[in-house]
C-alpha atoms as one frame of an Amber mdcrd trajectory, in Angstrom:
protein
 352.202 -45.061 329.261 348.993 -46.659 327.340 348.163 -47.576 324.142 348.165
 -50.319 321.707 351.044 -52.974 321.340 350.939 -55.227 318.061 352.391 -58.572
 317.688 353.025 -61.058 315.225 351.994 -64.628 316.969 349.261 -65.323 319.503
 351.169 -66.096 321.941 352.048 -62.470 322.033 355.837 -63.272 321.949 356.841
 -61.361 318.243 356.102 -57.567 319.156 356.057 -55.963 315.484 354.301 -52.447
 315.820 352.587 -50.140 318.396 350.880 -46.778 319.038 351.204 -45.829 322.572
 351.246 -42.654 324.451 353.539 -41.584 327.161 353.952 -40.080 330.670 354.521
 -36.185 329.044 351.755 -36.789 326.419 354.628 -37.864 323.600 352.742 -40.188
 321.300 354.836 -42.765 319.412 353.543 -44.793 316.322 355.477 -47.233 314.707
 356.067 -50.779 313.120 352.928 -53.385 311.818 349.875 -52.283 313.294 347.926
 -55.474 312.120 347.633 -58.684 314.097 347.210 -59.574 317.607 346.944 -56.704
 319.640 347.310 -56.103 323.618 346.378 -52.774 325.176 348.668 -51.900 328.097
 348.341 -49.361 330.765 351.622 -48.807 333.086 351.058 -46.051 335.543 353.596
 -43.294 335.575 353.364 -42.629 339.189 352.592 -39.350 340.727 349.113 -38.967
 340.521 346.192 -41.260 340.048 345.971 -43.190 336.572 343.064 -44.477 334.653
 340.067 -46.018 335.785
């Protein structure tokens, strides 16, 4: 999975939105997507992930 994860505070506790794809290609889009944002990448194992 990748993608953007949205959160309410700074201190990145509040998660509030996202937009984040995963393993099969499934993108899922939902919540606040306004202000402080983290992009994640957790491999899905299998094969090599992003560089």
């Amino acid at each position: 999975m990748c993608g953007w994860l949205y959160f309410s505070d700074a201190a990145r506790t509040q998660q509030q939105g996202g937009h984040t794809t995963n393993c099969q290609g499934v993108v899922l889009d939902w919540g606040i997507k306004a202000g402080y944002s983290t992009y994640i990448v957790q491999g899905c194992g299998g094969g090599p992930g992003p560089v």
